[in-house]
Every structure is written in structure tokens, then in C-alpha cells.
C-alpha positions in Angstrom: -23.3 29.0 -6.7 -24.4 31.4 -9.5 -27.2 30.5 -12.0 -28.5 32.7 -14.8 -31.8 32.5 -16.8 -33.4 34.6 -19.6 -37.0 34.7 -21.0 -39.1 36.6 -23.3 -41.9 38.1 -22.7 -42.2 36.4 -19.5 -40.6 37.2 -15.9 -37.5 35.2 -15.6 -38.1 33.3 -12.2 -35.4 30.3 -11.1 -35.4 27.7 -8.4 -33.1 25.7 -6.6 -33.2 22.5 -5.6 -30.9 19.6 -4.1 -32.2 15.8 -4.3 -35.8 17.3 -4.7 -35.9 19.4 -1.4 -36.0 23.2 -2.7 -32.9 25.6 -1.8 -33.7 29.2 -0.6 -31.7 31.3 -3.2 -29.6 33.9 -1.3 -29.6 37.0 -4.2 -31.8 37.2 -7.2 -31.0 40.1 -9.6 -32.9 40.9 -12.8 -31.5 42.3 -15.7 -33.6 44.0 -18.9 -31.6 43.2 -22.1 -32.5 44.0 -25.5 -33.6 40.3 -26.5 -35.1 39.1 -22.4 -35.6 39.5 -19.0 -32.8 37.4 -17.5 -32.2 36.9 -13.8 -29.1 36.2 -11.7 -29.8 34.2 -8.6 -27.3 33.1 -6.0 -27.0 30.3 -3.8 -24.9 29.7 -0.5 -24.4 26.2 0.0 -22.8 24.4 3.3 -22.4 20.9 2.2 -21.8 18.7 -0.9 -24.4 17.1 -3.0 -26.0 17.9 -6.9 -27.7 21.1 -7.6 -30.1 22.0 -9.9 -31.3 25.5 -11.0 -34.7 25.5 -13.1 -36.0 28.4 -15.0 -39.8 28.3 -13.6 -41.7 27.2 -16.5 -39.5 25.6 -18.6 -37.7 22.1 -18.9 -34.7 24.0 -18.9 -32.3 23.0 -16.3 -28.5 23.1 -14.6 -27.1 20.9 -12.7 -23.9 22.4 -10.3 -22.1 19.5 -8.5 -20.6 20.2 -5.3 -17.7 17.7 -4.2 -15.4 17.2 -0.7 -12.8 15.8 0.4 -13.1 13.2 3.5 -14.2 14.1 7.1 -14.7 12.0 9.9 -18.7 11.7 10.9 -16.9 11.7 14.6 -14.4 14.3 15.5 -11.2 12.4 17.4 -12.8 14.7 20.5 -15.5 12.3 20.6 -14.2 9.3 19.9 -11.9 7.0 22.5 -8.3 6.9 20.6 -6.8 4.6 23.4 -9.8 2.4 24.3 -9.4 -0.5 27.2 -11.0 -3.9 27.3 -10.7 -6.8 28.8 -9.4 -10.2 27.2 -11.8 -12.1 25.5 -14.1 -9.2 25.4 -15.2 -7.5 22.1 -14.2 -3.9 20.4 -15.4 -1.3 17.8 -13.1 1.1 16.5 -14.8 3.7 14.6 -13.7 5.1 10.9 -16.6 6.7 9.3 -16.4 9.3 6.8 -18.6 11.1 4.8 -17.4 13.4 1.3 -18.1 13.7 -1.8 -17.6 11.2 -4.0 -17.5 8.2 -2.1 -14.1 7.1 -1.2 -12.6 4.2 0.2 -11.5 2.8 3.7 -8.0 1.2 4.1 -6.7 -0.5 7.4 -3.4 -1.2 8.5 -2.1 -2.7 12.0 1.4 -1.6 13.3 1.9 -0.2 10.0 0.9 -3.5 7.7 -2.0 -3.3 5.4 -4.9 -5.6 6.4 -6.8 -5.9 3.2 -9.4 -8.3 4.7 -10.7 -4.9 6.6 -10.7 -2.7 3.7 -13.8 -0.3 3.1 -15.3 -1.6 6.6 -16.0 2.0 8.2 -16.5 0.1 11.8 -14.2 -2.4 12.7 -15.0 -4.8 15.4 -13.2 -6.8 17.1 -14.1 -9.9 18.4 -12.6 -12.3 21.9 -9.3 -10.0 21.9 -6.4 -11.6 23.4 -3.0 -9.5 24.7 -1.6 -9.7 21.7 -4.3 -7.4 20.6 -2.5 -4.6 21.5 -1.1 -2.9 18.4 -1.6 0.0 16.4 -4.8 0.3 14.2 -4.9 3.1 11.5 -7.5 3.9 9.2 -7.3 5.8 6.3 -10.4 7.6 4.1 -10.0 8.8 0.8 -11.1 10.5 -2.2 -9.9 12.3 -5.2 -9.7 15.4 -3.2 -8.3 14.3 0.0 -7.5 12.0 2.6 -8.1 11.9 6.6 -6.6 9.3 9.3 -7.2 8.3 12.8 -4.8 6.0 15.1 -6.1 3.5 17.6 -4.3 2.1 20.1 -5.7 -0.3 22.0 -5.1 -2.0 25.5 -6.4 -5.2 26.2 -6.2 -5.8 30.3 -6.2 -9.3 32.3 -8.0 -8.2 35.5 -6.1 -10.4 38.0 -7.5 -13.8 38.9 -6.6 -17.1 40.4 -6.5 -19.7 37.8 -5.8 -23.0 39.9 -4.9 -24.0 43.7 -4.7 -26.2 46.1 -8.1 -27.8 47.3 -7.8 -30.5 50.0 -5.2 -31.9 51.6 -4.2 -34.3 53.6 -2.2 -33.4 56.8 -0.3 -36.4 58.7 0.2 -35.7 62.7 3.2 -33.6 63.1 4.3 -32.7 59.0 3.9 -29.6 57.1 2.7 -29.4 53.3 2.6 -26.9 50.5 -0.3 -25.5 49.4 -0.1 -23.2 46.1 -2.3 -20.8 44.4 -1.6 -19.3 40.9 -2.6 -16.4 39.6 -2.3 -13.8 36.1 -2.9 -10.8 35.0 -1.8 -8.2 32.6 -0.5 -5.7 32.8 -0.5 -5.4 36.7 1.0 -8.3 38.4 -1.1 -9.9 40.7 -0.5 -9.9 44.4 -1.9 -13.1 46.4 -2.3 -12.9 50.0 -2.9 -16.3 52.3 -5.2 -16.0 55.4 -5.9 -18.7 57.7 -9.2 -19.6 59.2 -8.7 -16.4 61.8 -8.3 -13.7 59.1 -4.5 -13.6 60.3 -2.0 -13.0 57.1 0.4 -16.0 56.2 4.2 -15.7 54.9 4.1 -16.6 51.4 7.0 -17.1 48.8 5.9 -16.0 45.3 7.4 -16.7 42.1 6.8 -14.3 39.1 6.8 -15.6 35.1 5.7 -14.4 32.3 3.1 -16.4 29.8 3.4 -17.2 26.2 0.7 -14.9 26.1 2.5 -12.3 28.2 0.4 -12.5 30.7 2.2 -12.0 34.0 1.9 -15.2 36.5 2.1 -15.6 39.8 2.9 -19.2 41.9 2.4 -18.3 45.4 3.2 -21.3 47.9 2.1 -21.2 51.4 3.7 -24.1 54.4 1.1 -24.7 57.2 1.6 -27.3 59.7 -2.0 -27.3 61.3 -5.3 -28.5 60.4 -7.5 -25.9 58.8 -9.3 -23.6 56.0 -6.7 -21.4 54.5 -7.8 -18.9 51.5 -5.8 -17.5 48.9 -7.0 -14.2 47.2 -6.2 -11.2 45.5 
């Protein structure tokens, strides 16, 4: 930035200053004209903001503004652009930019504009589900520019049994079926069946998918002796 001030008889002196905190000038060169003393100064700046030149001495001021387009606060280096988390758990995704003048914030998921989010520079989200996991862009702007980040999150069901036999009744000589279900997403969950001894059971499985898309597992064990027998995964 270049600023030029004149005076008579007085030595021409100028300061810089940005939101009251005093700039270092970089060059100051002084001129002798016919009329004044008059002095060039020159400032190197490295971010936006207003700046004001003062002739020392005088009400006389200039006020330079500096503008730029979006950046993110967080470079994509630093920030998790695939996050994981698990169902029902919570998420931030993170879309803050700074430049000069303020802009605005604009969401969209899988390509369809969310205005509800709009101008929200961290997005959280709250109890995901599977169906969670989308595309979410964010886009900052100003009248010089524009920057944009993709998210794409995975939400992960870490297996677990969700219901199974408890006790049951065994009549001298029969056999029953005892069951365990399981789900998970998006690994399948593999059930094994022990018996009292540790030793490993036969086992026949049947694999579905959920309405939430959460894989399931019906795992169905036939015993014909009196015992504890465990289910896991």
C-alpha cells in the first residue's frame, strides 16, 4: 500500500494503522517541492482488513481497504474428509472460512440444497442413523470468490446381538432350537455357539438385510442335552 502526505513548514511524518494497532511502514521517502515537504511511505500487508494512513499532526486521514476472497480456517490436510461414527452417535463437520467481506455458507446433501443449514460454519450432527451416509458439501462465498469442501461420511453398526433365546425347557429325549440374532453394518456379523465346555456348535445362519440396511443375522443352534450354551460374536 502507498500513502502520500505533504506539509509546510513542518516535517511530513505518516503512520499506519489497522483497527487501532500501528503498522510498521516498510519505505518512507521524502520529497522537497516548491510548495511542502511531502513524504511517500509504503506498507506491505499479509492479510485483509481497513487501513488508515495519518499525517502525524493532523486530522487528516486515508483509509485503504484490503478485501479476499474465501479460505478455509482449516486446510482439507487437517481436517477428516471421510469421518466414521457409530449409529446413534453425534458428528461435526467443519466449514469455516474467513475473507473479506463476510460471505455466506451454503450446504447441500448428495447434491440438494439444505437451506435449513445455510450460513452454519459447523454442522453437527446429532443420533445418525445408516441412512446418514451421503454426501455433504459446503460452499463459502464472497464477491471475490468461492471455496468448497466434500464430506463423506460413514456411519458403522459395530456388530451386536439384539435378541436370543433365554431358557428353555428340554423334555427327556427331544431336541429344540435355540436362536440368536444379530446386526451390523457394514460387516456382517458372524455368531459362533459354544456349549458349557468351550466346544464350537454347528449352526445354520440366515442373512437379511434391514429396512435400515443394516445387515441381520438369525443364527439357530439344535441341542439335545441339558445345558448353558452362549452365543457371541
Amino acid at each position: 500500500l502507498m500513502c502520500v502526505g505533504c506539509s509546510f513548514p513542518c516535517h511530513p511524518d505518516i503512520q499506519w494503522s489497522k483497527q487501532q494497532t500501528v503498522q510498521t511502514a516498510v519505505n518512507n521517502t521524502l520529497t522537497d517541492t516548491k510548495d511542502a515537504l511531502c513524504v511517500t511511505s509504503k506498507l506491505t500487508v499479509s492479510s485483509p482488513g481497513d487501513y488508515k494512513c495519518q499525517l502525524c499532526g493532523s486530522m487528516d486521514e486515508r483509509t485503504l481497504v484490503i478485501n479476499a476472497e474465501p479460505t478455509f480456517v482449516t486446510s482439507d490436510t487437517s481436517v477428516d474428509l471421510k469421518p466414521t461414527v457409530n449409529e446413534s452417535g453425534n458428528l461435526m463437520l467443519d466449514c469455516t472460512v474467513t475473507g473479506r467481506p463476510d460471505g455466506s455458507i451454503r450446504w447441500t446433501l448428495d447434491g440438494n440444497a439444505v437451506p435449513a443449514w445455510n450460513d452454519q460454519a459447523m454442522l453437527t450432527l446429532s443420533n445418525v442413523q445408516i441412512a446418514d451416509n451421503q454426501r455433504y458439501n459446503c460452499t463459502g462465498s464472497n464477491k471475490h470468490g468461492m471455496v468448497t469442501r466434500e464430506f463423506v461420511v460413514n456411519v458403522v453398526v459395530p456388530p451386536q446381538i439384539t435378541n436370543s433365546s433365554s431358557l428353555v425347557n428340554l423334555p427327556l429325549g427331544a431336541t429344540v432350537d435355540l436362536f440368536c440374532d444379530a446386526r451390523g453394518y457394514p460387516d456382517e456379523p458372524k455368531i459362533v455357539w459354544t456349549n458349557s465346555s468351550g466346544s464350537i456348535l454347528h449352526s445354520l445362519d440366515r442373512s437379511s438385510v434391514g429396512s435400515d440396511m443394516a445387515k441381520l443375522i438369525h443364527s439357530v443352534v439344535s441341542v439335545n442335552k441339558t445345558g448353558t450354551y452362549t452365543c457371541g460374536i
